[in-house]
DSSP file (Angstrom, degrees, kcal/mol; ACC not computed):
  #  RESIDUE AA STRUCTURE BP1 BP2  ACC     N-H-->O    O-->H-N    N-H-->O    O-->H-N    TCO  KAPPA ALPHA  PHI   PSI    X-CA   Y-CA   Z-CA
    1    1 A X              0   0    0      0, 0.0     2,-0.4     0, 0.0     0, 0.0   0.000 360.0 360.0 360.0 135.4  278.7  -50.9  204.4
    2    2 A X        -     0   0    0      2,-0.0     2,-0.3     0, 0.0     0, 0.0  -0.962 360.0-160.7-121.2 147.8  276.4  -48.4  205.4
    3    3 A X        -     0   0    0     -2,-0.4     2,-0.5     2,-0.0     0, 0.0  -0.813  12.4-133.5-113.5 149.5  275.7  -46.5  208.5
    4    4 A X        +     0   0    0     -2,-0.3     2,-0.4     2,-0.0    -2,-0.0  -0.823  23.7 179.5 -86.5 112.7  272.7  -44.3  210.1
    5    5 A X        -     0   0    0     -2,-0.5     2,-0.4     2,-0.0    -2,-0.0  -0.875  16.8-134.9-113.2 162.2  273.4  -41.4  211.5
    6    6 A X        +     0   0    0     -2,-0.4     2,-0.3     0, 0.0    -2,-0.0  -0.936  21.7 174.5-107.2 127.8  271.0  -38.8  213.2
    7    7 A X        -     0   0    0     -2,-0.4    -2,-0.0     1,-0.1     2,-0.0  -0.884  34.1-109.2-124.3 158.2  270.9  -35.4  212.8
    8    8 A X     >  -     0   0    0     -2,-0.3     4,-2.4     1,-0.1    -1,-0.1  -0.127  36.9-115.2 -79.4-178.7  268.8  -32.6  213.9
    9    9 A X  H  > S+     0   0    0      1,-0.2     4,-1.6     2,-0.2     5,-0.2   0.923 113.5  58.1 -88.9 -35.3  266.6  -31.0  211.1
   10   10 A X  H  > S+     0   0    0      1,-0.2     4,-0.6     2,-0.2    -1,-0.2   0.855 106.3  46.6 -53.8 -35.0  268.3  -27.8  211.4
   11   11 A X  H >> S+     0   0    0      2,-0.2     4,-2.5     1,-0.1     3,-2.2   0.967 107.1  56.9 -51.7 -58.3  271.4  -29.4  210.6
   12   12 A X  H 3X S+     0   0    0     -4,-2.4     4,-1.3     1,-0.3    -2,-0.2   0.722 110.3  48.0 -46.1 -22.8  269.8  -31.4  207.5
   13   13 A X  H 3< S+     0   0    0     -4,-1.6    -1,-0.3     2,-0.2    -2,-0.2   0.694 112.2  52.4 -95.9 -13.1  268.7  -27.8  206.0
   14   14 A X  H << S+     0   0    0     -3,-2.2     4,-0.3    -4,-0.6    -2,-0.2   0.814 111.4  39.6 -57.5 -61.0  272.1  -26.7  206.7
   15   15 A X  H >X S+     0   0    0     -4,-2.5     3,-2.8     1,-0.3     4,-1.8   0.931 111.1  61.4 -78.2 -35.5  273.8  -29.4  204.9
   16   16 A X  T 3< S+     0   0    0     -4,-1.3    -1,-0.3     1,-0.3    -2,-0.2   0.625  98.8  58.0 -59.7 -14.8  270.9  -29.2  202.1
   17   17 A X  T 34 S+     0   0    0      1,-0.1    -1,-0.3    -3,-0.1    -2,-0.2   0.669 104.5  55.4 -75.1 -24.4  272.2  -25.4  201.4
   18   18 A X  T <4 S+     0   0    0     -3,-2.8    -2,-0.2    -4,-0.3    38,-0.2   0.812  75.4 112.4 -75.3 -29.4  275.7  -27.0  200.7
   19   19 A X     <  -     0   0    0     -4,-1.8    42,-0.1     1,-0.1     7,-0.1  -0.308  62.8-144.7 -69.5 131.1  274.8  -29.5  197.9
   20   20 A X  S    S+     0   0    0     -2,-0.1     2,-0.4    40,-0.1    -1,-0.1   0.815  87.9   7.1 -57.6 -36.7  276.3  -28.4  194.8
   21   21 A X  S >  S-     0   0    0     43,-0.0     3,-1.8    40,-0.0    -3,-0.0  -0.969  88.3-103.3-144.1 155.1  273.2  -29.8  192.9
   22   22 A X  T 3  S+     0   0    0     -2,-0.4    -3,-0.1     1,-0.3    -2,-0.1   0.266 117.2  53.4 -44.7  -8.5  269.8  -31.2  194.4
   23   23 A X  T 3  S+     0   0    0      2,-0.1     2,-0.4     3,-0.0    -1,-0.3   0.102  71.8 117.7-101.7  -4.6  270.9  -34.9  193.7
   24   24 A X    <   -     0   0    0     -3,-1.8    -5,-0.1     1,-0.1     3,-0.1  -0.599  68.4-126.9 -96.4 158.1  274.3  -35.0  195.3
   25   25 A X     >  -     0   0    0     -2,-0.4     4,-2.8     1,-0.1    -1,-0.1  -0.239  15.5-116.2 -77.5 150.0  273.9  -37.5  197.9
   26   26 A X  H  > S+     0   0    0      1,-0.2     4,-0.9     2,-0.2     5,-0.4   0.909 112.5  64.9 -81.8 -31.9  274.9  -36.5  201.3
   27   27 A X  H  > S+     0   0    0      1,-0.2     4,-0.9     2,-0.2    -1,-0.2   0.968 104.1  43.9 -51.4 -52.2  277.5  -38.9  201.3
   28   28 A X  H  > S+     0   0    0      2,-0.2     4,-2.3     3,-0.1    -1,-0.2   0.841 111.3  54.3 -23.8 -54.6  279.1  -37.2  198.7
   29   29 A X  H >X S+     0   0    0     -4,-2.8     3,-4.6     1,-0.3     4,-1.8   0.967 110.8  45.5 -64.4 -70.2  278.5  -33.8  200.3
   30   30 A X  H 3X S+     0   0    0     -4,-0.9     4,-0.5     1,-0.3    -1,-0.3   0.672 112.8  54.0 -47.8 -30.1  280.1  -35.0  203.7
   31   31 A X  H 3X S+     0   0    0     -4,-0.9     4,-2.4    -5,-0.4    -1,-0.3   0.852 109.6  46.6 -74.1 -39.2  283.1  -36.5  201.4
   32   32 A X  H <X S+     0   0    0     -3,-4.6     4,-3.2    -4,-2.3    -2,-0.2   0.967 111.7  54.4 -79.0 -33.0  283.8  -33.2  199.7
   33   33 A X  H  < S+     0   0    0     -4,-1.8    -1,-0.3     2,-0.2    -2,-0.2   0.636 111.6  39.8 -64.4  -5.0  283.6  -31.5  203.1
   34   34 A X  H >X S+     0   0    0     -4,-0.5     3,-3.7    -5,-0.5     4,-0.5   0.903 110.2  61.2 -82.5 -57.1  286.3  -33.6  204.7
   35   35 A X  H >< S+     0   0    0     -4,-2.4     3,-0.7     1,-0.3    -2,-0.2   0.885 115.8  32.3 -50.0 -43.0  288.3  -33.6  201.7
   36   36 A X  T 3< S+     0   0    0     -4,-3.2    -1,-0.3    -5,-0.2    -2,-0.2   0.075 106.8  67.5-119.0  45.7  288.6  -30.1  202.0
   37   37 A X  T <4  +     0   0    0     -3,-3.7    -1,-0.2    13,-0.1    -2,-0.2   0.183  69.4 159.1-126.3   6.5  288.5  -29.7  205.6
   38   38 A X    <<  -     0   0    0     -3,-0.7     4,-0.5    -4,-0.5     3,-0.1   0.224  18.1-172.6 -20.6  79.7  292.1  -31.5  206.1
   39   39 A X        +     0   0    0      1,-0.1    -1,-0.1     2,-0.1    -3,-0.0   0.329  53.9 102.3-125.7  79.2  293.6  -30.5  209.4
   40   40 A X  S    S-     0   0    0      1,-0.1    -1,-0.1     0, 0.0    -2,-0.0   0.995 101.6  -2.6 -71.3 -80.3  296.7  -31.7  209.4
   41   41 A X  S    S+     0   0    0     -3,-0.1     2,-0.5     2,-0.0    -1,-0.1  -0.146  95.9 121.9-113.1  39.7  299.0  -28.1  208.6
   42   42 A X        -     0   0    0     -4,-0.5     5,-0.1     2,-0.0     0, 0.0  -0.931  55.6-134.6-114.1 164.1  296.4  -25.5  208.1
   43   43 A X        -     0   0    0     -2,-0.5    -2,-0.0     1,-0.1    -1,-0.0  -0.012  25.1-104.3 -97.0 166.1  296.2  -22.6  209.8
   44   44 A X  S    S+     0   0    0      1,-0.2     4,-0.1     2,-0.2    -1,-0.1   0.576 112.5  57.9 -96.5   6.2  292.6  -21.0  211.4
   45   45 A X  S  > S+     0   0    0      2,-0.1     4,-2.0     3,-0.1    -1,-0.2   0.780 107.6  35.7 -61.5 -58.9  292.3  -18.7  209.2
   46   46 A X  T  4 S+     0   0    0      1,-0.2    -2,-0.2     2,-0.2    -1,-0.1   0.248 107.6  65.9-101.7  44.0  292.2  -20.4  206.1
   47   47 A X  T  > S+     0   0    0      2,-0.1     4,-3.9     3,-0.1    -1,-0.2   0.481 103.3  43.1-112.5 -20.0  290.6  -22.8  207.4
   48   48 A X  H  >>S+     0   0    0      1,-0.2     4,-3.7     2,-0.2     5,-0.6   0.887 112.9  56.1 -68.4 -40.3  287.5  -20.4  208.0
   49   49 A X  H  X5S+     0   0    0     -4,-2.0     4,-0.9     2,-0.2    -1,-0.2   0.710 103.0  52.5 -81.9  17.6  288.2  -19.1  204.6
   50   50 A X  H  >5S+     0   0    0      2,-0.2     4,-1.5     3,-0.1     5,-0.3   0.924 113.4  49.4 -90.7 -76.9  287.9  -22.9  203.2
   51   51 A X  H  X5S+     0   0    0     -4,-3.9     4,-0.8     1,-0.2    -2,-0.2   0.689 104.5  52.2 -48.6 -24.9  284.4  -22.8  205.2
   52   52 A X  H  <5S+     0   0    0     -4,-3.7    -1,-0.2     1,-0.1    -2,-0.2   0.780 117.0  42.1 -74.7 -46.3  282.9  -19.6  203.8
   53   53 A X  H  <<S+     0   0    0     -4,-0.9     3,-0.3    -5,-0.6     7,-0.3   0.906 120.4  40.4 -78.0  -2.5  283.6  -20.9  200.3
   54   54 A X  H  < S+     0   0    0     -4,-1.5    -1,-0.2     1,-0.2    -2,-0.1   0.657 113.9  57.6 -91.0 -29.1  282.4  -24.7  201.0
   55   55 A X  S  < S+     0   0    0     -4,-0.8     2,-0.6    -5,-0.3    -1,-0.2  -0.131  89.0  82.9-118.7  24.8  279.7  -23.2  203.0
   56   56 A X     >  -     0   0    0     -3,-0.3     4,-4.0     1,-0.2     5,-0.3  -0.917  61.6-160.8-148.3 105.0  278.2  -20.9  199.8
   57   57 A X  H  > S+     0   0    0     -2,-0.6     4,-1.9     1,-0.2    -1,-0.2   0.902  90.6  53.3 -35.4 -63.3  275.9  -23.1  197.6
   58   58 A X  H  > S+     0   0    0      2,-0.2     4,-2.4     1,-0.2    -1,-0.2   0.782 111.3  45.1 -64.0 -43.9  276.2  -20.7  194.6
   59   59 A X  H  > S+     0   0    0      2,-0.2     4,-1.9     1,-0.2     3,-0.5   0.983 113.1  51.4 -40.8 -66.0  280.2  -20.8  194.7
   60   60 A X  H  X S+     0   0    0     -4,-4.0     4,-2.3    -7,-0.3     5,-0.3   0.849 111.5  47.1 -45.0 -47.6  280.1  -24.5  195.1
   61   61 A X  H  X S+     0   0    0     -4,-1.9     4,-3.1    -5,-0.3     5,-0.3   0.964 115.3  46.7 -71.7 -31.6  277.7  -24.8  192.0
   62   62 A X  H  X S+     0   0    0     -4,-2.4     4,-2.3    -3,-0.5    -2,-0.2   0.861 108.5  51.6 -75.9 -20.6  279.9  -22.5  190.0
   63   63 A X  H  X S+     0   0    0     -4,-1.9     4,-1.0     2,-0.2    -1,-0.3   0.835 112.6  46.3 -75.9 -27.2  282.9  -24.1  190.8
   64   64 A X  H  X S+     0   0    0     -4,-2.3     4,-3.6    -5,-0.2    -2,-0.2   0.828 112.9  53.8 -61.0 -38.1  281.2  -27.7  189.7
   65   65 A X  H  X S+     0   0    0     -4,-3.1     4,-2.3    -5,-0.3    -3,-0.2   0.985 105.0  48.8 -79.1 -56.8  279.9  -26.1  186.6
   66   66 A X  H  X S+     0   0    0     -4,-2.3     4,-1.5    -5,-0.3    -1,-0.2   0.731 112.2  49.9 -70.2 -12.2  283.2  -24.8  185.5
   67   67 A X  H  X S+     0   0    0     -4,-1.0     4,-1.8     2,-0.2     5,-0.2   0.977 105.0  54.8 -55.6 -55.7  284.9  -28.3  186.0
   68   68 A X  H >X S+     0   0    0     -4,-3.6     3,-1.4     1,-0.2     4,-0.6   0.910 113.4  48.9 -42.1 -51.7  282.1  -30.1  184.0
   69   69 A X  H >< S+     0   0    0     -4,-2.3     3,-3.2     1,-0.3    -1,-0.2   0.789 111.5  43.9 -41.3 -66.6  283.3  -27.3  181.1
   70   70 A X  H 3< S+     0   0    0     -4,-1.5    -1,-0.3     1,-0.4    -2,-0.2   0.633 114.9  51.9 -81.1 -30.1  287.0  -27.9  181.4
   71   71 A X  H << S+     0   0    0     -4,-1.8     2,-0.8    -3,-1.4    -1,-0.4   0.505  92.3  91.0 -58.9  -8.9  285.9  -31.7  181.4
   72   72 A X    XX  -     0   0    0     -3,-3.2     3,-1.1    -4,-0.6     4,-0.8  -0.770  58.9-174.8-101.4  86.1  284.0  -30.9  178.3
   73   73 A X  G >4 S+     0   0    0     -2,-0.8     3,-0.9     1,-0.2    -1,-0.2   0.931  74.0  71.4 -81.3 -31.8  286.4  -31.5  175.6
   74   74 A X  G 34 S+     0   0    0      1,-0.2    -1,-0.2     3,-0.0    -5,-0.0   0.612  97.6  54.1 -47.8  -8.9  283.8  -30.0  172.8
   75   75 A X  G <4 S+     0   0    0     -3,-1.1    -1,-0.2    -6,-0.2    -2,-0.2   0.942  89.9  85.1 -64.0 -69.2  284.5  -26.9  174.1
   76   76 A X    <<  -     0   0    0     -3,-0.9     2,-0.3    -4,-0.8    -3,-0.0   0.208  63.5-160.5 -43.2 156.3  288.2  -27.1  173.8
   77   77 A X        -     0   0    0      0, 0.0     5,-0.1     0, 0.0    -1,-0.1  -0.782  26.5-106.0-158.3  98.8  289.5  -26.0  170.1
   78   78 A X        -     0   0    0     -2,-0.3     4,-0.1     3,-0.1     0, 0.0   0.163  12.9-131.0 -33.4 155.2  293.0  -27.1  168.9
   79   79 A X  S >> S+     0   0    0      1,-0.2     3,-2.4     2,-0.2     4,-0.6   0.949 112.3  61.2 -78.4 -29.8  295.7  -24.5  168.8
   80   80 A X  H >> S+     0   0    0      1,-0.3     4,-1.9     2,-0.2     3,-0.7   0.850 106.1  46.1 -27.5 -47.9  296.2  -26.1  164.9
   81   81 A X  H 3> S+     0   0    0      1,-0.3     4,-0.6     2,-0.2    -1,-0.3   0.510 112.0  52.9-102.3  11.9  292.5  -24.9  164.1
   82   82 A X  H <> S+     0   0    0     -3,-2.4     4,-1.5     2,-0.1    -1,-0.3   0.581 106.8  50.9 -81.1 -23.0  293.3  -21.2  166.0
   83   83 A X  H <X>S+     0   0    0     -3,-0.7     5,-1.2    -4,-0.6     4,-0.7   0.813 116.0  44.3 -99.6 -35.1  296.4  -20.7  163.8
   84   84 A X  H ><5S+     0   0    0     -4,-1.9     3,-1.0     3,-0.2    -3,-0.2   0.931 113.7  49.8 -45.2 -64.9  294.0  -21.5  160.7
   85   85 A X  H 3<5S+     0   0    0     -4,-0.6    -2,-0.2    -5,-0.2    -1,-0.1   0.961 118.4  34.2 -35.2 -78.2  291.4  -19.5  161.9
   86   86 A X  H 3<5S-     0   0    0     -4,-1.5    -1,-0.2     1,-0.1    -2,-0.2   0.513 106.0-119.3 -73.6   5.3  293.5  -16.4  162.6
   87   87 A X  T <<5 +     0   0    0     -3,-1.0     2,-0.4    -4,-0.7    -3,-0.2   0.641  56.1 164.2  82.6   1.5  295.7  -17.1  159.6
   88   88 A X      < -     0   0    0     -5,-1.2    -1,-0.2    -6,-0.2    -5,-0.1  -0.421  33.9-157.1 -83.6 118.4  299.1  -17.3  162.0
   89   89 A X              0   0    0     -2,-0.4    -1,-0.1     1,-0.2    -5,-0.0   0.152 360.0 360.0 -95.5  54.5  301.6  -18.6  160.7
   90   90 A X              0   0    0     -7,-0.1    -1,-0.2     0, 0.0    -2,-0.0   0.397 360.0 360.0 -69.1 360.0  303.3  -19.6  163.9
């Protein structure tokens, strides 16, 4: 099911500063912001600092980017072919 909501345009440039890449759907955006806006036990401080990092595009992309990597198993390099490499015979 989907729903309409309205927002003012200032908002809409707002939320468009948050998406980690020009393609995430604002549905998404609004999902990561919830998720990590939880306030059940946190406190108002870190819940501000939650929003200064949620609320800085370039963090948000760098933190997506360095997931994809760590999802990126070609990256990854057995510790077998590091003890080869460096000759250890551990």
């Amino acid at each position: 099911m989907v729903t309409t909501i309205q927002i003012d345009e200032e908002l809409k440039k707002r939320l468009d500063l948050l998406k980690i890449h020009r393609r995430e759907t604002y549905n998404d955006l609004l999902f990561r912001l919830v998720d990590n806006c939880s306030l059940g036990d946190v406190d108002k401080e870190s819940l501000i600092e939650t929003l200064e990092v949620l609320s800085d595009p370039e963090t948000m992309r760098n933190i997506a980017d360095a997931l994809d990597n760590i999802n990126n198993v070609s990256h990854w390099v057995s510790w077998e072919d590091v003890k080869k490499e460096m000759n250890l015979n551990v």
